[in-house]
C-alpha positions in Angstrom: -9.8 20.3 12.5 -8.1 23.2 14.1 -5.0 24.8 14.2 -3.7 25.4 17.5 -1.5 28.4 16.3 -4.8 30.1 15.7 -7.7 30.5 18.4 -11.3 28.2 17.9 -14.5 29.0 17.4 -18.0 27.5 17.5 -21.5 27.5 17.1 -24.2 27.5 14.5 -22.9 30.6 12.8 -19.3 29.1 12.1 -20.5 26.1 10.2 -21.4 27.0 7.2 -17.6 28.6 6.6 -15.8 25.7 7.7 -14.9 21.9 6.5 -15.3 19.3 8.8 -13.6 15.9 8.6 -15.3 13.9 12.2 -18.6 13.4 13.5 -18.6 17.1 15.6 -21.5 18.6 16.6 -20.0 21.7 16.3 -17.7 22.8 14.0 -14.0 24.6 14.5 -12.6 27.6 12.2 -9.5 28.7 12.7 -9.5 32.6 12.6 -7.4 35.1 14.2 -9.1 36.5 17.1 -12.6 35.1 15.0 -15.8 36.4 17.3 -18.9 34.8 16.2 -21.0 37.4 16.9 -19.4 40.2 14.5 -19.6 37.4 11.8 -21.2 39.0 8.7 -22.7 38.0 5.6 -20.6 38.8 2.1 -21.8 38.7 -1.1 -22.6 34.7 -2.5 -20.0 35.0 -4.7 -17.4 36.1 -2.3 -18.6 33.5 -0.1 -18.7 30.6 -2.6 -14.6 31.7 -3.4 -14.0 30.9 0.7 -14.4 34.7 1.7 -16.0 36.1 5.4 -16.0 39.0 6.8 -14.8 39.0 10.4 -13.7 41.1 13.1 -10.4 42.0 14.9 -10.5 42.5 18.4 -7.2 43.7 18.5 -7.5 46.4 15.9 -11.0 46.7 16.6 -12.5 47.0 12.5 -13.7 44.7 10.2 -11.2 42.1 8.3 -12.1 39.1 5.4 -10.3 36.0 5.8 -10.7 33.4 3.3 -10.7 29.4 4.9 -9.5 28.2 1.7 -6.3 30.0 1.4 -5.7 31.5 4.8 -5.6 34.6 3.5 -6.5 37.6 5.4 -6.9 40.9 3.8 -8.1 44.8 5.6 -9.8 45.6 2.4 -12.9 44.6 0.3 -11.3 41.4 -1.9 -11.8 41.7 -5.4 -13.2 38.1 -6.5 -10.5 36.0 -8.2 -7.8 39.1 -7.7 -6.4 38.0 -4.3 -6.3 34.4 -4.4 -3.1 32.4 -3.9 -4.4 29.3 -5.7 -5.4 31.5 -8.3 -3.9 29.7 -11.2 -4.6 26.0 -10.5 -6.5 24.1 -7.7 -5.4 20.1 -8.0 -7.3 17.2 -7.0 -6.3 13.6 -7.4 -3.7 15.1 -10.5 -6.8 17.2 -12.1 -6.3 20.9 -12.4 -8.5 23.4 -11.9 -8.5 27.3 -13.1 -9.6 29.3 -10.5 -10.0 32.3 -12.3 -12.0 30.5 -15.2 -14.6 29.4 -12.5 -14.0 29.7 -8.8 -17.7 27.9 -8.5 -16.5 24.4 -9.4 -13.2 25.5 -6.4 -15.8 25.5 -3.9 -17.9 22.5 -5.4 -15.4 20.8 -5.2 -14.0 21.2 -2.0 -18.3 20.8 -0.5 -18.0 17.5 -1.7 -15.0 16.2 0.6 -17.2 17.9 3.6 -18.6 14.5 5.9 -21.9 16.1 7.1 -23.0 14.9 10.5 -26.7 14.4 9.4 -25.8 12.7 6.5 -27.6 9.2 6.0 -26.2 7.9 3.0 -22.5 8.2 0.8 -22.6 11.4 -1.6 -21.2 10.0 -4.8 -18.4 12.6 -5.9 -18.5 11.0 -9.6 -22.4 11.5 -10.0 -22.4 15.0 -8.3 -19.9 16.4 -10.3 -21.4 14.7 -13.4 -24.7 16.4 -13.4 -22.5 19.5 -11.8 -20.7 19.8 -15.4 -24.1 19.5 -16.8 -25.9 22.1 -15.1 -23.0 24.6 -15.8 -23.2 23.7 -19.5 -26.5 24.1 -20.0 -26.8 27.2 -18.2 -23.5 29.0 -19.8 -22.3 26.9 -22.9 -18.8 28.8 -22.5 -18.0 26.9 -19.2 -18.8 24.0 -21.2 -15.3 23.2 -21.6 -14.5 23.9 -18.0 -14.8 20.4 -16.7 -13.9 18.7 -13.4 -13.1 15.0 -13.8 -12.2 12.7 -10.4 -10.2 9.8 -10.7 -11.9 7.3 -7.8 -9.4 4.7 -7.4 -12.2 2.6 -5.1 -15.9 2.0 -4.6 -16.9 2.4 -1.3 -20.3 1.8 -1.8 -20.2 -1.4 -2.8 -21.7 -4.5 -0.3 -20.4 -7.1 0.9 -21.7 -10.9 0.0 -18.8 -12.6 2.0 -20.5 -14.6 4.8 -19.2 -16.1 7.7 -20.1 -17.7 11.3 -21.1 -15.6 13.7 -18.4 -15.2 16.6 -17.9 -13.2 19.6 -16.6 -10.9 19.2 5.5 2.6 20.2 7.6 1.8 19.7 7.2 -1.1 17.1 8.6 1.4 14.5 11.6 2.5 15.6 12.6 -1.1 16.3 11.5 -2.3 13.2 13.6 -0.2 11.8 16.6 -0.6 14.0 16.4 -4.7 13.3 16.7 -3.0 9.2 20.3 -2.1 9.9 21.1 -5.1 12.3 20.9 -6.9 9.2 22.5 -4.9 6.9 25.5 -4.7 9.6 25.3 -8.0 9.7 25.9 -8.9 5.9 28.6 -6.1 5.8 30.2 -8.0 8.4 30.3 -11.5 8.1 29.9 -11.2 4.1 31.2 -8.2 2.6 27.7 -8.0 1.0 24.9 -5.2 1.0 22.0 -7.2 1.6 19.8 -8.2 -1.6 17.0 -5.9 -2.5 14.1 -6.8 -0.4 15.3 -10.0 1.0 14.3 -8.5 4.8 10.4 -7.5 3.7 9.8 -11.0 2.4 11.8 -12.7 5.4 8.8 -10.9 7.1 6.2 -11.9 4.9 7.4 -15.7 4.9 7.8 -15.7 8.9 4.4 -14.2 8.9 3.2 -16.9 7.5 4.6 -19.7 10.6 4.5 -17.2 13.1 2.6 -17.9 16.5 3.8 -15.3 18.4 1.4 -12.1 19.2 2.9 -9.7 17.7 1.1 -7.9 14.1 4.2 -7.5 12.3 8.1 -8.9 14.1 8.3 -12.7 14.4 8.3 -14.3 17.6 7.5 -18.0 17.5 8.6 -19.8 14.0 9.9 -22.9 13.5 12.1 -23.3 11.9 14.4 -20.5 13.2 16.4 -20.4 9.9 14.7 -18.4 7.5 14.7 -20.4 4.0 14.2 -17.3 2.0 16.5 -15.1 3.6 19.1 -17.4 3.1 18.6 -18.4 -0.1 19.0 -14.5 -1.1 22.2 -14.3 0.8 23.1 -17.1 -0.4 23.0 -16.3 -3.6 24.8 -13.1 -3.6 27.7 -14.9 -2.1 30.5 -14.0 -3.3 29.4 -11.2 -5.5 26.3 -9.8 -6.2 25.8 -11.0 -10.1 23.8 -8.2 -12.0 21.8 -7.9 -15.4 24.9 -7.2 -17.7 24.4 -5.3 -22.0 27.8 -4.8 -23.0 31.1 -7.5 -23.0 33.5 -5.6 -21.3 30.5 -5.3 -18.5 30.9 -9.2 -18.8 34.5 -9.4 -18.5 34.4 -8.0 -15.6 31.9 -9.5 -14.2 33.6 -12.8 -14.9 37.0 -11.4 -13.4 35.5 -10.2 -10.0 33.7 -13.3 -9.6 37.0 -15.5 -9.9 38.4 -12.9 -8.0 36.0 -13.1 -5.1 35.5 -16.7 -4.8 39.6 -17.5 -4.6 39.7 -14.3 -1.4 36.9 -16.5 0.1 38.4 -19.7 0.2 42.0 -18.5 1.1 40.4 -16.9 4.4 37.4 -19.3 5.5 38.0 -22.8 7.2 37.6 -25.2 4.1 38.3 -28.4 3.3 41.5 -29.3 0.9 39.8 -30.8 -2.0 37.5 -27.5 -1.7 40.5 -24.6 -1.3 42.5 -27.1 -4.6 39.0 -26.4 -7.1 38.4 -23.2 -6.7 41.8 -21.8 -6.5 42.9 -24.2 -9.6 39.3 -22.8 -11.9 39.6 -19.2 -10.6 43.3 -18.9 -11.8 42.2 -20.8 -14.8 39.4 -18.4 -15.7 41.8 -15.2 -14.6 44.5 -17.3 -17.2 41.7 -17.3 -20.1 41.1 -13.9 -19.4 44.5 -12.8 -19.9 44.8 -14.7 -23.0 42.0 -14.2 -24.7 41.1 -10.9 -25.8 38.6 -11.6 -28.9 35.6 -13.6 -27.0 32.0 -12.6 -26.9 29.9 -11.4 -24.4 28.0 -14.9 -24.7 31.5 -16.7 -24.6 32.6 -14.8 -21.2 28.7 -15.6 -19.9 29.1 -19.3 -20.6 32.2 -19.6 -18.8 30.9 -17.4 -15.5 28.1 -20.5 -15.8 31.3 -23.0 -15.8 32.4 -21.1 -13.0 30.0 -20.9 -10.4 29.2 -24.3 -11.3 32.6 -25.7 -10.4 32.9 -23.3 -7.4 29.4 -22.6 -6.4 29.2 -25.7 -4.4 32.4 -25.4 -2.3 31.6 -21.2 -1.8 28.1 -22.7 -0.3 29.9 -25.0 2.3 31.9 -22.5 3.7 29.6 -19.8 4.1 26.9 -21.9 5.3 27.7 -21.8 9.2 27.9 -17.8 8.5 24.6 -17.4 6.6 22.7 -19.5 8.9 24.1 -17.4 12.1 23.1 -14.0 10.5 19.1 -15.1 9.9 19.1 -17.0 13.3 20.4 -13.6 14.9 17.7 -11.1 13.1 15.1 -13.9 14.2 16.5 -13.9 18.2 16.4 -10.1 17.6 13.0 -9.8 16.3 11.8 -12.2 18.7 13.2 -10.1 21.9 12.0 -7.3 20.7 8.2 -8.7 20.3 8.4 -9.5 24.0 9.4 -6.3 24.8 6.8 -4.1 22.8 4.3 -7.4 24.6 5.1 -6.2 27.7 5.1 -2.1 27.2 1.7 -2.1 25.6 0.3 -4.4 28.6 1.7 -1.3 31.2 0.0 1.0 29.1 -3.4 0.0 30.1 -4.8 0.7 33.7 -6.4 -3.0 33.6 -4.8 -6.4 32.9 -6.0 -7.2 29.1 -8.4 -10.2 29.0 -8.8 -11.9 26.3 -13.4 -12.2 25.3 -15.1 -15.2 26.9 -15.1 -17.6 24.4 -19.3 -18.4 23.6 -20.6 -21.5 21.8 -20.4 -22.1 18.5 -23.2 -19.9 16.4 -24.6 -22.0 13.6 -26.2 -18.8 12.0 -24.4 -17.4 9.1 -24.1 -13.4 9.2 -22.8 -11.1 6.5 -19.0 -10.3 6.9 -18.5 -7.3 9.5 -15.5 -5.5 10.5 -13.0 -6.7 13.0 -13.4 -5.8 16.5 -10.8 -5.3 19.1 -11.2 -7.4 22.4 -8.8 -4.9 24.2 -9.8 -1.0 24.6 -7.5 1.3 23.3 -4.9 3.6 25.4 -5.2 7.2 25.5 -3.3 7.7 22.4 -0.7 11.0 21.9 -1.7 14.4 19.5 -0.5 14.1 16.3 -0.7 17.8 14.1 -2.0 17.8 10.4 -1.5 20.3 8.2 -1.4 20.4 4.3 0.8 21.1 1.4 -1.3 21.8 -1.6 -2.8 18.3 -1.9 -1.1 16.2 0.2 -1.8 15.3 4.3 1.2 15.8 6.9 0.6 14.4 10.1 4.1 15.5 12.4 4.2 13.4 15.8 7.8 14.0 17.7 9.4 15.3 14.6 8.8 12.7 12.4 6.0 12.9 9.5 3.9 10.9 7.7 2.1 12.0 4.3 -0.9 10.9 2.4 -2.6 13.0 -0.4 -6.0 14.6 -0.1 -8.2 11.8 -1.5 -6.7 8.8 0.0 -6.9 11.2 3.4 -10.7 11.5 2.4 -11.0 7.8 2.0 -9.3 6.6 5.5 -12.1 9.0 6.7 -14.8 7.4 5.3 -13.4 3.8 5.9 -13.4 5.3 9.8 -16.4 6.2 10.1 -18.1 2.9 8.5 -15.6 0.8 10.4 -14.6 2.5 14.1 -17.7 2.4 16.8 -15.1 3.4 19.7 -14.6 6.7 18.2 -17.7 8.5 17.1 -16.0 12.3 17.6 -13.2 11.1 15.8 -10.7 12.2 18.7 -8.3 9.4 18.0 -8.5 9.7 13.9 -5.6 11.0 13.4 -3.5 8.9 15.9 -4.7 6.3 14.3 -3.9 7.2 10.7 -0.5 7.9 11.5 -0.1 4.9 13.1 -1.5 3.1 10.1 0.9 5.5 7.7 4.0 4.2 10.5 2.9 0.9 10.1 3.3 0.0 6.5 6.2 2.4 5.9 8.8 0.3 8.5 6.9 -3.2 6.8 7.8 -2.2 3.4 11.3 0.1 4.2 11.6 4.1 4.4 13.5 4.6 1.2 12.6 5.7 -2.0 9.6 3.0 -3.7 11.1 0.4 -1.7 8.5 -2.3 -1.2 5.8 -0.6 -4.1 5.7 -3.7 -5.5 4.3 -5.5 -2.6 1.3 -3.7 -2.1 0.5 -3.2 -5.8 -3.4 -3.6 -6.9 -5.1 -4.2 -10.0 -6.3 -1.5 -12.3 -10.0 0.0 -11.1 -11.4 -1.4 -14.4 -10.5 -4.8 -13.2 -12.1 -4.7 -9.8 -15.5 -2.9 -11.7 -15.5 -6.1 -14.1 -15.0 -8.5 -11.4 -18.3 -7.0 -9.1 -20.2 -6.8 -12.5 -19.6 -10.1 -13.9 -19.0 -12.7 -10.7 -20.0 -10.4 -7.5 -16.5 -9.8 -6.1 -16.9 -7.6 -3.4 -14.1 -8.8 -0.9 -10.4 -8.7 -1.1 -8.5 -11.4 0.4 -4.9 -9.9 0.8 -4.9 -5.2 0.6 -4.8 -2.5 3.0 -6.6 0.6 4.2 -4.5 2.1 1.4 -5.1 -0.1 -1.9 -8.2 -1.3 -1.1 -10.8 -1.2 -3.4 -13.8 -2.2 -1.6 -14.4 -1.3 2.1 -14.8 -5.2 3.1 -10.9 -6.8 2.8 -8.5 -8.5 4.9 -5.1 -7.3 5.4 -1.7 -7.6 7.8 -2.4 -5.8 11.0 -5.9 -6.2 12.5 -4.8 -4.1 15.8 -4.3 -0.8 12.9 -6.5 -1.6 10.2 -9.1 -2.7 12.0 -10.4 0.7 12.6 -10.3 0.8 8.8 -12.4 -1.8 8.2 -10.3 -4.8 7.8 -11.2 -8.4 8.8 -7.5 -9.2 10.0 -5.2 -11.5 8.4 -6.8 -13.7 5.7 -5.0 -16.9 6.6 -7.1 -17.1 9.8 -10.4 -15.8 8.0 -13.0 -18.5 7.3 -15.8 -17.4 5.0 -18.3 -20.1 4.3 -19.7 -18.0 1.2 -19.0 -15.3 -1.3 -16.6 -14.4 -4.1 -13.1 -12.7 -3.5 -10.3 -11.6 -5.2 -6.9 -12.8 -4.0 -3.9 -10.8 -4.9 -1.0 -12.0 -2.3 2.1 -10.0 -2.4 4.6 -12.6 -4.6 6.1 -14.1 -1.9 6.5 -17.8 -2.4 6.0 -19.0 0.7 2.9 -17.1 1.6 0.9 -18.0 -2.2 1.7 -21.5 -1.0 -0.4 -21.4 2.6 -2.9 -19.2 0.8 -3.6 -22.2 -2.0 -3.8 -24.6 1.5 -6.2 -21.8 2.7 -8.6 -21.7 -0.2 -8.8 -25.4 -0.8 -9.6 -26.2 2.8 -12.3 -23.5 2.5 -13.2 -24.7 -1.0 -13.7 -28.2 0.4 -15.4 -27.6 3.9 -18.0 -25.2 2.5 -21.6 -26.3 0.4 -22.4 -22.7 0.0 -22.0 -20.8 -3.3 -17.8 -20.1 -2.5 -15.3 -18.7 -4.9 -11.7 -16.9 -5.4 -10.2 -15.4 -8.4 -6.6 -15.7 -8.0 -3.5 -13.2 -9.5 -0.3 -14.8 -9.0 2.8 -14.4 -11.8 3.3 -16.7 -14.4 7.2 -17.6 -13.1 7.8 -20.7 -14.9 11.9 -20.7 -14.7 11.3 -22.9 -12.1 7.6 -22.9 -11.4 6.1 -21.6 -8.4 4.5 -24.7 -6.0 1.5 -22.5 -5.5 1.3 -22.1 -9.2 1.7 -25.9 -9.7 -0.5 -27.1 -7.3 -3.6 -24.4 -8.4 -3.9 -25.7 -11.5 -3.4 -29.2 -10.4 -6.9 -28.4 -8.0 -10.0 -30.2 -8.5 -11.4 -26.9 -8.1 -9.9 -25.2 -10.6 -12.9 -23.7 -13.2 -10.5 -21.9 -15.8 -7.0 -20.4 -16.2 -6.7 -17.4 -18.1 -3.1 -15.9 -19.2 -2.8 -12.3 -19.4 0.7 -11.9 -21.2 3.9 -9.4 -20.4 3.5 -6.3 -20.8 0.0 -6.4 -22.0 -1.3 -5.3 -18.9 -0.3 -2.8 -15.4 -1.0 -2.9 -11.8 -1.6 0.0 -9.8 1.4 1.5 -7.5 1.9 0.6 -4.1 2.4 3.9 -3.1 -0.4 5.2 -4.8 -1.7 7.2 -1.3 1.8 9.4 -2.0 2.3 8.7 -5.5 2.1 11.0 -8.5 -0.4 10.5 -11.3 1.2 9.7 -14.2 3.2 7.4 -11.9 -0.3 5.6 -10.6 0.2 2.5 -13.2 2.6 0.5 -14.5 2.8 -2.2 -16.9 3.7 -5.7 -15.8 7.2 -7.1 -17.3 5.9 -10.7 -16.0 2.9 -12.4 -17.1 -0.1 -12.8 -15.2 -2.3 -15.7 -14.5 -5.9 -15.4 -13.2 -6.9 -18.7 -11.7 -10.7 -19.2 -10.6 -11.1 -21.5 -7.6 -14.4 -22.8 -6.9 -17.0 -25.2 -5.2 -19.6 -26.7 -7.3 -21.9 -23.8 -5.9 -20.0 -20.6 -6.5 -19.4 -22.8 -10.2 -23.0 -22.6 -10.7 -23.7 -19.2 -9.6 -20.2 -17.3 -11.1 -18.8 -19.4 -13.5 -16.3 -18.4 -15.8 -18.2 -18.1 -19.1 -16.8 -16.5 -22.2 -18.9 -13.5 -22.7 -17.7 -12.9 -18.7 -14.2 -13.6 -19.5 -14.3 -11.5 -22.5 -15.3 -8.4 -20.8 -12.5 -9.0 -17.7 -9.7 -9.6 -20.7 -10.7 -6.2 -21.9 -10.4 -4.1 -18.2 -7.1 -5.5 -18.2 -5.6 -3.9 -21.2 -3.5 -1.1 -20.6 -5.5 2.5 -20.3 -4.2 4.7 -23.2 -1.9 7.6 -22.2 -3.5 10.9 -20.7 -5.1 13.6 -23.4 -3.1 16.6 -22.9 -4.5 19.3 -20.8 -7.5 21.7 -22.4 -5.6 25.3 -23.5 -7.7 27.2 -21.0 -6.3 25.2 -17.9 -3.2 25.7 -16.6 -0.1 23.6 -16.9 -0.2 21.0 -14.3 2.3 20.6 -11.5 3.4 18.2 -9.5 1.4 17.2 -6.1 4.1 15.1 -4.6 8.2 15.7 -5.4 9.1 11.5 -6.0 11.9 10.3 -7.5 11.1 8.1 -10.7 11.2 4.3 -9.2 13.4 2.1 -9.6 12.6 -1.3 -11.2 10.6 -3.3 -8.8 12.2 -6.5 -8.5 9.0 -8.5 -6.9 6.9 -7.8 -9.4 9.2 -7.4 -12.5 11.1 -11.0 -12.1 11.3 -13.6 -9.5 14.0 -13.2 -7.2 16.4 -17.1 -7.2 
């Protein structure tokens, strides 16, 4: 891709200097005043480093640029005395020393090139394998110099889900502006921030009712109350109670709590009886308080128990008609604004959108392929890319978007399997900054907010579930996470250019075996248990889902209850606390050593299947076995070999917080 600061060139000449991410006949490098016919050949060693010799119109002589640095120099360079990545070259977390040998530099960065006459997927693992190899047996002192790749998906694996053949803006900006409408809202009418969270599963769980047509604000639910956004509000009402060590962090706790609940009474509209019990146990409690200076932390915990059991009641009534206003609000909101974003995007196009002609019913069964889009796509606006050592920046109107190198490589290849609108990939990068946009406002813009929603199983887990039952689909990832290039995810009108099937709920396979991972939102493991077992019971073909949902038994999830209640329940296997890790939801921005972490819930694995997909993947022990094993945590990193240098960082993150979705069930 070229810089626009910097002129173009092309033809045959240019190609073999420059890296290529589309389907381009010709290639673009961006060289200063670059003339392809003064082009001249260097030395193989100066051109394996990046070096070319080119010349400057301006100051009419000869000057060496190098493509992988930018670097231009008037003199002869000196190989591995002028480069400004001399010390280290990352990729995906592993360093590389330039100066110990520039040739694995330049392997390296070959391997990320998408040739135009390629016919098949270039394995980066295998290459660099029998790279390593060939060096060491033709120089045993580069030996040690080895490149290792951490591939956090397999591309290359097929599909065997199969299903019936059938025919085939501004939604950012007010995503985010319905964000602070609701944390006005709680400040308002409830003195409260709102709980951590609460607003990305209110749109997971609307998601799951919604009949409106818009991929990610609600527009048609019923009901219009949100059950899970009030229940959160509701239950930081009047305080907020938090995870407490020490007793005087109890005390307190206990005082504000008697505190807050008498203020609430005195100034909402309730009923005697209700204003006489909480005002006669709060000044009770404060009167204990007083008294009592020698209790326990577990003394002062038992009577906050006491205390929001007396009160807890009478604070719900008269906060009820408030609750209920702010989540019918954010749900008018969201719905207004879906008609509005409806209506824009149907200006946009020079033709009134029509929906494909519906054909009859196909009884032939076809392998799973890639969503298609009924409606063609709008000229879409230029979005700039640059990079910053090993992460992507795409800037459009000021605001950015980042993705490190190999999860950029990745979205390419999904593109180019998936996209058949697009062949010169002219709206690539459009299109992976909308995708970037996308799950940033879904999840929330701060710091790991919303990790925990797209986390992923470890790589060792998905390889043991294609070895041992044929998994090759995933039933709830994204363009991101995803692990195999067949899966369904949250936004068909984005990732469908990535090679998603759309949202699972209204997928209908009639044969295959999938992994299901839902994000832990109750309300949406529930419709997806509905899902499987009318699929489960409809189909005759060979049919079967492997299921990760947390073991929250303080109460029990309904999905939970009612999967191992299933007729079509094989086995249940329990992977304890802390005993095993997910992979990051931000892994696509994500440092390395912050790629994993271990689960503070436990785990169960659930295998839902018809008497077919029984007798063709059935949970035996030696298969078992081998699964329990991937999922034990991978043992800490070997420190870096003495000849390498000290690793940086790729990405500045803060360390994350604890992740409340995935680390305990939220009340």
């Amino acid at each position: 891709m070229s810089n626009d600061s910097q002129g173009s060139v092309k033809g045959e000449a240019a190609m073999m200097y420059c890296l290529s991410v589309s389907d381009l006949s010709v290639s673009d490098l961006s060289v200063p005043g670059l003339s392809v016919s003064k082009l001249v050949c260097v030395t193989d060693e100066l051109v394996q480093a990046g070096w070319s010799k080119c010349w400057s119109r301006r100051e009419n002589r000869p000057y060496y640029f190098n493509r992988f640095t930018n670097q231009s120099l008037w003199e002869v360079p000196v190989l591995g005395q002028h480069d400004v990545i001399v010390s280290s070259v990352y990729y995906d977390g592993t360093v590389i020393n330039a100066a110990l040998n520039i040739h694995i530099i330049s392997y390296v960065m070959s391997l990320l090139v998408v040739s135009d006459d390629c016919t098949s997927d270039i394995s980066i693992k295998t290459e660099l394998t029998s790279y390593n190899q060939r060096r060491a047996a033709t120089s045993p002192t580069l030996a040690t110099t080895q490149v290792t790749l951490l591939i956090y998906w397999d591309l290359d694996i097929q599909t065997n889900a199969v299903i019936r053949e059938r025919p085939p803006l501004q939604r950012a900006q007010l995503v985010t502006k319905l964000r602070q409408h609701y944390h006005e809202l709680c400040h308002q009418r409830e003195g409260i921030d709102p709980p951590r969270e609460s607003f990305n599963r209110w749109l997971l769980e609307r998601k799951v009712i919604d009949k409106g047509h818009d991929p990610l604000l609600p527009s048609d639910c019923d009901p219009v109350i949100s059950p899970s956004m009030f229940r959160e509000v509701m239950n930081d009402i009047p305080i907020r109670l938090a995870r407490i060590k020490y007793k005087e962090e109890a005390r307190k706790l206990l005082f504000k709590y008697a505190e807050a609940a008498k203020k609430m009474i005195d100034s909402r509209n309730a009923s005697p009886e209700s204003r006489k019990v909480v005002k006669w146990n709060a000044e009770d409690t404060m009167s204990w308080l007083r008294r009592d200076h020698s209790a326990s932390k577990e003394d002062y915990m038992d009577r906050l128990e006491h205390l929001r059991q007396q009160c807890g009641p009478h604070v719900t009534a008269v906060a009820k008609d408030s609750v209920e206003g702010i989540c019918s609000k954010i749900y008018q909101l969201s719905a207004e604004y879906s008609r509005r974003l409806r209506q824009t995007h149907l200006n946009l196009l020079q033709d009134p959108p029509t929906e494909a002609c519906a054909s009859p019913q196909q009884s032939r069964l076809v392998y799973c392929y890639p969503v298609r889009l009924a409606i063609p796509s709008p000229p879409l606006p230029r979005v700039e890319l640059h990079f910053e050592n090993d992460v992507a920046c795409l800037r459009f109107r000021g605001e950015m978007v980042k993705v490190n190198r190999g999860h950029f490589s990745k979205l390419e290849l999904l593109y180019r399997y998936s996209c058949i609108d697009d062949p010169r990939f002219e709206k690539f990068l459009s299109r992976v900054w909308c995708l970037l946009k996308r799950y940033q406002v879904m999840f929330g813009s701060g710091a790991n907010e919303g990790t925990g929603l797209q986390g992923a199983l470890p790589v060792a887990v998905f390889e043991a579930l294609n070895r041992q039952f044929g998994v090759s689909f995933e039933c709830f990832a994204s363009p991101l996470n995803c692990y195999f290039k067949q899966f369904s995810s949250a936004f068909p009108d984005i990732d469908g250019f990535f090679g998603s099937r759309g949202p699972f709920l209204s997928f209908c396979p009639v044969s295959g075996s999938f992994e299901a991972n839902p994000p832990f939102c109750e309300e949406l493991m529930d419709a997806m248990v509905t899902h499987f077992e009318g699929l489960l019971d409809q189909s005759s073909e060979p049919l079967s889902f492997i299921v990760f949902v947390p073991e929250w038994r303080d109460p029990v999830t309904p999905a939970l209850t009612r999967m191992e209640g299933s007729r079509f329940l094989r086995h249940q296997l329990n992977v304890p606390a802390y005993e095993h890790e997910y992979r990051s939801g931000s892994q696509h921005i994500c440092k390395r050593d912050e790629m994993y972490y271990r689960a503070v819930h436990g785990t169960a694995v659930l295998f839902l299947q018809n008497d077919a997909g029984f007798a063709k993947w059935a949970p035996t022990p030696e298969r078992l076995a081998e699964l329990t094993a991937a999922y034990r945590p991978s043992p800490p990193a070997p420190p870096p070999c003495p000849l390498l240098a000290p690793p940086t960082p790729l990405l500045e993150t803060e360390t994350p917080p604890p992740r409340p979705l995935i680390g305990r069930r939220v009340p």
